[in-house]
N, C-alpha and C positions, 0 to 999 in steps of 0.2 A: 361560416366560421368553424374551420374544422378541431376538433376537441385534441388536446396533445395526446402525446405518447401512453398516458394508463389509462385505464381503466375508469368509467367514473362513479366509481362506490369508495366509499372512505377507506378502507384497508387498503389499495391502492393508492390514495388520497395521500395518506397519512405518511407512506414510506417514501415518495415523489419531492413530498415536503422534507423530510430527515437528507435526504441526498442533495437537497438542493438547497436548504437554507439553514442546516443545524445548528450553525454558530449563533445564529441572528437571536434578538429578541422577537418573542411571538409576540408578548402582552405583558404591559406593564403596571400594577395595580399597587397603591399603596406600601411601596416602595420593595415588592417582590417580584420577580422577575421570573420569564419564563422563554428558554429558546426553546428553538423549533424542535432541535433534537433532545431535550428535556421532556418536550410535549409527547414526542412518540413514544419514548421509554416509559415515564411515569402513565401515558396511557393504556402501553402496554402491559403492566403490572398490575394494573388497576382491572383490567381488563380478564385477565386471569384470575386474580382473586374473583371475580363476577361471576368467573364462568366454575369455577369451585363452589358457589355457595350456592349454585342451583339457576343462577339469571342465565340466559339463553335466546334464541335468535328467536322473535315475534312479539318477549315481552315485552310488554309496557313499560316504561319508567319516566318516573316524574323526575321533574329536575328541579329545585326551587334554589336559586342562587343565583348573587349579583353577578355582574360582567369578571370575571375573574379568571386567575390559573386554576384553581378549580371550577369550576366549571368548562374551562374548554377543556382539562384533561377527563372531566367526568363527562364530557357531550362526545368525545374523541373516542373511547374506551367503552359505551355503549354500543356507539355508531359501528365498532370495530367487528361485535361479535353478530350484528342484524338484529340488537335491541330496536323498537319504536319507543322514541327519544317524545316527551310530550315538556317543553318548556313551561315553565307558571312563572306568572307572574309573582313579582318580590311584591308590589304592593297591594296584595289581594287584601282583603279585611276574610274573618271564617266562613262567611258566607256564599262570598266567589272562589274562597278557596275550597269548601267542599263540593260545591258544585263542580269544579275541575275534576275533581280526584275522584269523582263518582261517575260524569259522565264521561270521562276518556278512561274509566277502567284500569287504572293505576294499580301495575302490582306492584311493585317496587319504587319507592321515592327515596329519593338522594336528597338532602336537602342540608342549608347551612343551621346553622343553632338559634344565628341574630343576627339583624344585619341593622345599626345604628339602633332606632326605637323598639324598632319589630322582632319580637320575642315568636321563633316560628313552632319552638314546640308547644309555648304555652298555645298558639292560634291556633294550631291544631287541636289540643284537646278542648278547647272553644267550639269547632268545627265539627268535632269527631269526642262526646262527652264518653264516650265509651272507651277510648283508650285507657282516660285515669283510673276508670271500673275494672280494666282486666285482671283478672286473679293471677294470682303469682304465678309463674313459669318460668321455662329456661331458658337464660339469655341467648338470644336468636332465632326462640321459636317462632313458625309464623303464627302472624293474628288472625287471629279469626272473631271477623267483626262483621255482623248484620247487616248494617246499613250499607259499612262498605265492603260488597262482600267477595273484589279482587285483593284487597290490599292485603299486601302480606309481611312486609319489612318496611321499615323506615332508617335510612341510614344515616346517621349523622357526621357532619365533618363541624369538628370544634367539641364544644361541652354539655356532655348531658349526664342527668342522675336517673332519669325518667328510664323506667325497668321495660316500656315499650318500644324502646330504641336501639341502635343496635351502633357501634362505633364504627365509621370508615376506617378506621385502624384492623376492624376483624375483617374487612375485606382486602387490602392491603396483605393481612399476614398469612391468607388463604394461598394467595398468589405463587407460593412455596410448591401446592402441589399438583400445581396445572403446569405442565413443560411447553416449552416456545414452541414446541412443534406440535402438540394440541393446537394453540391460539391460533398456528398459521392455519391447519386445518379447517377448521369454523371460520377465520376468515375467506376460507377460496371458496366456503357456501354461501357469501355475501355478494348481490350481484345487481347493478341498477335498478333493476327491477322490484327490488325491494321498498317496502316501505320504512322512511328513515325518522319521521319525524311527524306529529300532529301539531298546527303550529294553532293557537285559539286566538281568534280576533279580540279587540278593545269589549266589544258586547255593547257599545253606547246605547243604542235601539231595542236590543233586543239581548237572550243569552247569547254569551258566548257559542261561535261555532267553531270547529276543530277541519280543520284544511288538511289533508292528508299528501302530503309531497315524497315523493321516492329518491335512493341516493341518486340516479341520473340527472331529478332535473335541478335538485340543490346543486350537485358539483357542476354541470354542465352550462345551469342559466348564469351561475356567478361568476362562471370563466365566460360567458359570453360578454357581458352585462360589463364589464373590464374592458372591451373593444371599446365600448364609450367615453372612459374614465379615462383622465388623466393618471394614473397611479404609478408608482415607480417602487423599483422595488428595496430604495432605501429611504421609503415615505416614512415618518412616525405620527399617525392618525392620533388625533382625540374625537371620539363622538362619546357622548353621553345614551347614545343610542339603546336601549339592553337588548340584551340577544335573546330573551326570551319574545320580542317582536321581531316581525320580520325584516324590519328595514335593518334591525342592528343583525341578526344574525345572515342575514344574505347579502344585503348588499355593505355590511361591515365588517363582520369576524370573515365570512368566505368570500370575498372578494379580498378583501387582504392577506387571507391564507394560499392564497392563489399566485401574488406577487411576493412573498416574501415578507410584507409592509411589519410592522411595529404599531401595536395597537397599545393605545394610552387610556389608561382608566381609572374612577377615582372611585371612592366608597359612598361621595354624598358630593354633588356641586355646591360649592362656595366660592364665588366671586373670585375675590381675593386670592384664594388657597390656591384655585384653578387657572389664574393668569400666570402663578408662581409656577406651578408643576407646566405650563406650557413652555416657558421659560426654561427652567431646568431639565428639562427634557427634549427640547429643541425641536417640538411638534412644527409638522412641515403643512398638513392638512388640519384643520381646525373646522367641525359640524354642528350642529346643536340647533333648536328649535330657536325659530325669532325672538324669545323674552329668554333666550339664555344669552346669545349675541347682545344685545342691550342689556344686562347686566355686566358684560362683562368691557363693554366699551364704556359704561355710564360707572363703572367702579372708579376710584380715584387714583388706585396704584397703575391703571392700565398704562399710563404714558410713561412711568417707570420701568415698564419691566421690558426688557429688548427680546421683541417677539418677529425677531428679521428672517431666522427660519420657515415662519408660514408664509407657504408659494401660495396656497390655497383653501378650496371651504367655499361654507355657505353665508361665512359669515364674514360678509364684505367688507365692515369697516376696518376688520384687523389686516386685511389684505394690501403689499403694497400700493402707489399710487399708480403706477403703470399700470398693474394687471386689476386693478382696481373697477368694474363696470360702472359706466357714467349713468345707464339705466336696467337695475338689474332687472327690470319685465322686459328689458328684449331680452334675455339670456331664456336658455330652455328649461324646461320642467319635465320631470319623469311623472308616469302616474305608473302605481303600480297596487295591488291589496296582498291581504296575506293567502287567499285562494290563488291569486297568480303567483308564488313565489319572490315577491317585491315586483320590482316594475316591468311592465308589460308592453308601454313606450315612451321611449328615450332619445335622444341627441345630446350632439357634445353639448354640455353645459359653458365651456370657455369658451365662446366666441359670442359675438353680437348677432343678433338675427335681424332682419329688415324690420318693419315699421309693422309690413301686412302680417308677419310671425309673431307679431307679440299675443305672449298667453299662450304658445301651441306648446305640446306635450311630446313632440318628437312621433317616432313613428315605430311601426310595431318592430321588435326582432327578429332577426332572421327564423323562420321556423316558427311563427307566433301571426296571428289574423285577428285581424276587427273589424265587425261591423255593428252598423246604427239600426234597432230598431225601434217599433212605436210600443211605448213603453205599457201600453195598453192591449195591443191586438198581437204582438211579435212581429208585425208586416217589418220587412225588409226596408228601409228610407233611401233615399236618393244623396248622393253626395251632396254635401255642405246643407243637410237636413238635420235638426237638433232633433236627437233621440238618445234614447237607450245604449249604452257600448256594452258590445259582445267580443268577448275571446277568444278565440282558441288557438291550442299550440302545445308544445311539450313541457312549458312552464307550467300550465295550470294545472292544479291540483287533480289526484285522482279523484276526489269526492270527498263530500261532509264527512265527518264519524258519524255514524248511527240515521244517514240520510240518504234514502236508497238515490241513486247515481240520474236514473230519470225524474227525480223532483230538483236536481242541479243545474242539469244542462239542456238544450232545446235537442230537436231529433237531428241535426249534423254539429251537436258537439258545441258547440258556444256555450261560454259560461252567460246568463245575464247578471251584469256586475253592478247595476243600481245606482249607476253612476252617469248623470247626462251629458250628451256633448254630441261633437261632432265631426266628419274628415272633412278637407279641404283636396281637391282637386288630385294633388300630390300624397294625398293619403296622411296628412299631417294630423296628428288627434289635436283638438280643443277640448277642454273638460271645461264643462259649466259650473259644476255642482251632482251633490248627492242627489238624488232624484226627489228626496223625502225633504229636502232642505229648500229647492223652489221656494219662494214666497209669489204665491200669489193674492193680487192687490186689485180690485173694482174690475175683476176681469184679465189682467195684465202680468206679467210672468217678468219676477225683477229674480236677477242673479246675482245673491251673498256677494259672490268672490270680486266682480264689476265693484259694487259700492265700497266692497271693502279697500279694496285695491287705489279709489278715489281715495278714500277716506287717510290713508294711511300717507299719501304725498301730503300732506299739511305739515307744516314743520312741527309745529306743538304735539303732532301724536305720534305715540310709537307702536301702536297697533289695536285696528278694529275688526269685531266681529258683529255679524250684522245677523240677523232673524226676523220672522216673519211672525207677531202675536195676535190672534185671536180678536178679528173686530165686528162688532154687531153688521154693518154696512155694506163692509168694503170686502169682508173675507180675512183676510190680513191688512195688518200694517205694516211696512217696514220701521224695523228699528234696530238702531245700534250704542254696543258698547264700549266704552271708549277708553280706553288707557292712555296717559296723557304722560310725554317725555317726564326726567324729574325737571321742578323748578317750574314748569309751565302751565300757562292757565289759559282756559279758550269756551269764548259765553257760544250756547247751543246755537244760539241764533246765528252770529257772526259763520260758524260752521254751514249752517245749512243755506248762509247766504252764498259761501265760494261753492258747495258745493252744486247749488243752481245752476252755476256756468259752465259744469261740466257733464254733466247729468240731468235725465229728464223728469219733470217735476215729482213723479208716481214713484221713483228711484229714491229720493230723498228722505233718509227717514224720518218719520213725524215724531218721532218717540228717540232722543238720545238720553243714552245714561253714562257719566263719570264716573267709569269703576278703579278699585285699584288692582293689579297684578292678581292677589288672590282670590280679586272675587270670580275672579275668571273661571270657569269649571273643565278641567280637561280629562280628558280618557285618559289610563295608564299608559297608552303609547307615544302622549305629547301631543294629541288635536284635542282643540276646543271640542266639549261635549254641548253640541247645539240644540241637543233635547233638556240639557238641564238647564243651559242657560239663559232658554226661552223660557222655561219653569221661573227662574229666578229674577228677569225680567220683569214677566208676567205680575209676579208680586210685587215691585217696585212698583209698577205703573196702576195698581191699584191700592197705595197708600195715598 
């Protein structure tokens, strides 16, 4: 898949995009709009003020902001001078959020003011009790703070009184005395081989880790990763995806920065709100997690609202009847983590696959390898061997932050990605499960995604998650959680009777519980967190 015409580091990136899509809309958010060649100007001023106020090519900077025009002109305008760009999460509580800003070395954070509940300066001084302590100084000095002892500015876009803040506006009016032929300058030292971004996983298991990715394989895997996609480049995407994960920033904002596409975004999902804004905006691709699809097919306005622009998505019920799949497990699946730069293997997802394909994962990218080992010894497995899946290729990450490079990879370069499965003859990946998610039962190794997958063909449910709890006897048990369509009701029994006929006895869980939507625990990136759930579980099942 040979890469086009520039360069692929964002300074290149950025002006490829101006020339080729200016007029268009980049991103659409809460009723402000942003084209392509808005994005390159307002990045590039933004940009220069940066490079005025002392920010330069290696530093750090946090980003804390929703899917927005700012933030892509502030993720655009970093990237532009060889800043390392570190995403946070918007729904961090102070405790994950200092932990970010400490262990990625943060010297400069960009961040919004509030975004719906979440008051981010008050979290910060939550976080960080010493900012409200600092004695009086001169607006813009830097901090100099102990505990955190990179951090040096905090910039705010929106409203603040807080005398340890510093206004996006005084970066903005810096911009005066840096000339365009500075910024191109410092751009032509900007070169793939740089580092562009730390991107930090969900942490459901463990703390968060920090994936270190360079401008070549962000620009280059998203322009690959598009050979797969149906995309056009007069698509207008909704995902709810955020960019500060990697599905939404690689395979959402740069995969559509790539074709041109029009990205649709909202400030808060709401059913309702969100069938309207598809509607009035005439979204062509529609994504979202399984319990966002079901609320918005199970909302009442949905048969209301003329949604005949969506060609496509994940989310099949809004999908014509034509191109509608009659079984979406034969359609393909991507796997991909935030160490690999999002997916690692893929196939077209619009067409039907045979019967023997169902569950495969597609197969690796050009310039990308996988193999299976024993999740135990690293031995090498045999095709159509369930083991271990190993990576390697120009998408994965350079390395942890702060985890030296040999405690990552084995001695030829494979990532081990903790994730089990297996190739078929053809090289096709199957993914099992997490390696740590396995239940095993009296000896016997049952697969979540198997029962979940039964479980979820019943017409009264609209989505199971299964886990493995803690039994004196057996090792585990299998059991599951069960979210029930609305209006519907279905005795454990009656369930565990259909699902005998499909599954073997040891499969079946012994333990089901009727939860509702919220009691569901997910990661901030939109998976089920199946260490808490099993936590939560656990408690049920011994009241």
């Amino acid at each position: 898949m040979p890469f086009p015409e520039f360069e692929p580091c964002t300074p290149a990136f950025v002006r490829f995009l101006e020339e080729r899509y200016a007029t268009k809309d980049l991103i659409v958010y809460e009723g402000r709009r942003l084209s392509y060649a808005e994005a390159a100007t307002n990045s590039a001023h933004l940009a220069r003020g940066m490079l005025a106020s002392g920010i330069s090519k290696g530093n750090r900077i946090g980003l804390l902001m929703p899917n927005s025009p700012d933030f892509v002109v502030a993720w655009l305008a970093a990237a532009r001078i060889g800043a390392i760009i570190i995403p946070i999460n918007t729904f961090y509580k102070p405790k994950e959020l200092a932990f970010i800003l400490h262990h990625a070395d943060i010297q400069i954070l960009l961040t919004a003011d509030k975004l719906l509940n979440n008051d981010y300066l008050e979290r910060l001084e939550t976080c960080i009790p010493a900012l409200s302590e600092e004695p009086p100084r001169s607006i813009g000095a830097p901090l100099l703070l102990q505990d955190f002892p990179f951090l040096r500015r905090v910039y705010v876009w929106g409203e603040s009184s807080r005398q340890w803040t510093v206004s996006s506006q005084q970066l903005l009016d810096a911009a005066a005395t840096v000339s365009r032929g500075y910024l191109e300058a410092v751009e032509h030292c900007v070169s793939p081989a740089d580092p562009l971004t730390v991107i930090y996983s969900s942490g459901s298991t463990a703390d968060p880790k920090g994936a270190i990715h360079t401008h070549g394989s962000v620009i280059r895997h998203s322009y690959n990763l598009n050979h797969w996609r149906d995309l056009q480049s007069d698509d207008r995407i909704f995902s709810p995806m955020p960019f500060f994960w990697v599905g939404g920033l690689i395979f959402t904002l740069h995969c559509a920065l790539h074709k041109g596409c029009t990205l649709i975004c909202e400030e808060v999902f709401e059913p309702g709100k969100t069938l309207l804004l598809l509607e009035s905006e005439r979204a062509t691709l529609v994504t979202g997690w399984p319990h966002y699809g079901s609320a918005l097919v199970d909302h009442p306005s949905c048969g209301e609202r003329d949604l005949s622009a969506i060609r496509g998505g994940n989310i099949y019920a809004l999908l014509p009847d034509n191109i509608r799949p009659a079984d979406p497990q034969l359609r393909s699946n991507a796997l991909g983590m935030t160490e690999t730069c999002g997916p690692h293997s893929i196939d077209h997802m619009d067409v039907d696959l045979p019967e023997t394909m169902r569950g495969s994962f597609g197969r690796p990218l050009e310039g990308v390898e996988h193999k299976i080992v024993d999740p135990d010894t690293g031995e090498h497995l045999a095709t159509g061997t369930e083991g271990e899946i190993c990576i390697r290729g120009y998408n994965v990450m350079q390395g942890l932050y702060k985890v030296e490079r040999e405690d990552s990879f084995d001695a030829d370069g494979f990532y081990r990605s903790g994730d089990s499965g297996h190739l078929n003859e053809d090289g096709f990946l199957f993914f099992t499960a997490r390696l740590g998610e396995l239940i095993k039962t009296a000896g016997a190794n049952v697969t979540p995604l198997e029962v979940e997958i039964t479980i979820d063909e019943q017409p009264e449910i609209q989505c199971s998650y299964v886990v493995g709890l803690p039994h004196p006897d057996r090792g585990q048990e299998v059991a599951g959680a069960i979210v029930l369509n609305a209006g519907q009701s279905l005795d454990a029994g009656e369930l565990r009777k259909r699902l005998k006929q499909e599954l073997a006895s040891y499969k079946v869980p012994s333990k089901i519980f009727f939860c509702t939507r919220d009691e569901i625990p997910f990661t901030d990136s939109g998976k089920v967190d199946k260490r808490r759930l099993t936590d939560y579980l656990s408690g049920l099942a011994t009241q």
